[in-house]
C-alpha positions, -999 to 999 in steps of 0.1 A, spaced: 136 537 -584 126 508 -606 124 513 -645 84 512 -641 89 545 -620 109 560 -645 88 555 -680 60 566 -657 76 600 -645 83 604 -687 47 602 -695 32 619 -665 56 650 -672 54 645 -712 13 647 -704 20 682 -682 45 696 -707 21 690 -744 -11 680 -733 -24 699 -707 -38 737 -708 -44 742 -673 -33 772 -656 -24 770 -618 -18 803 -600 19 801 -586 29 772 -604 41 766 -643 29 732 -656 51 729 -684 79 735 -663 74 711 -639 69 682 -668 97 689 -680 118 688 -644 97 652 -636 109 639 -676 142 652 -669 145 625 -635 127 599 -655 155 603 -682 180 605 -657 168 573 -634 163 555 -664 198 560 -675 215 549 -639 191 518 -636 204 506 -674 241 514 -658 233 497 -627 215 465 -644 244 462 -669 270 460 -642 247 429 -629 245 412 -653 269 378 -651 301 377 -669 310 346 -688 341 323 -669 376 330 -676 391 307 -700 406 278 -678 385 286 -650 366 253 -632 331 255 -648 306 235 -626 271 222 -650 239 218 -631 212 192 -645 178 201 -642 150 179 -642 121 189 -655 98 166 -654 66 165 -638 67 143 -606 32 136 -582 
């Protein structure tokens, strides 16, 4: 589940739980915003713990560091 997926579960359940008055036989509305903000809280959080593991870690001291030039020029 990507982070778009997870803000979106907020505000869909955040909509069900304060702005909506409808009443559905068998069902509680409030209830089930609350359940869908709870997993976008909780997908949020493991996609921040997975992307931070991800992220590169500077070389060790003394470790071979290899520099790539770019060229960025336009060529036709």
């Amino acid at each position: 589940m990507g982070m778009g997926w997870c803000i979106g579960l907020i505000g869909i359940g955040a909509i069900l739980t304060f702005a909506v008055d409808w009443h559905v036989d068998g069902m509680n509305l409030p209830l089930v915003g609350l359940i869908l903000m709870a997993v976008g809280i909780i997908g949020t959080c493991a996609y921040v713990s997975i992307y931070k593991r991800r992220q590169t870690q500077p070389p060790r001291p003394g470790a071979h560091v290899v520099e790539v030039e770019e060229d960025h020029r336009f060529t036709r």
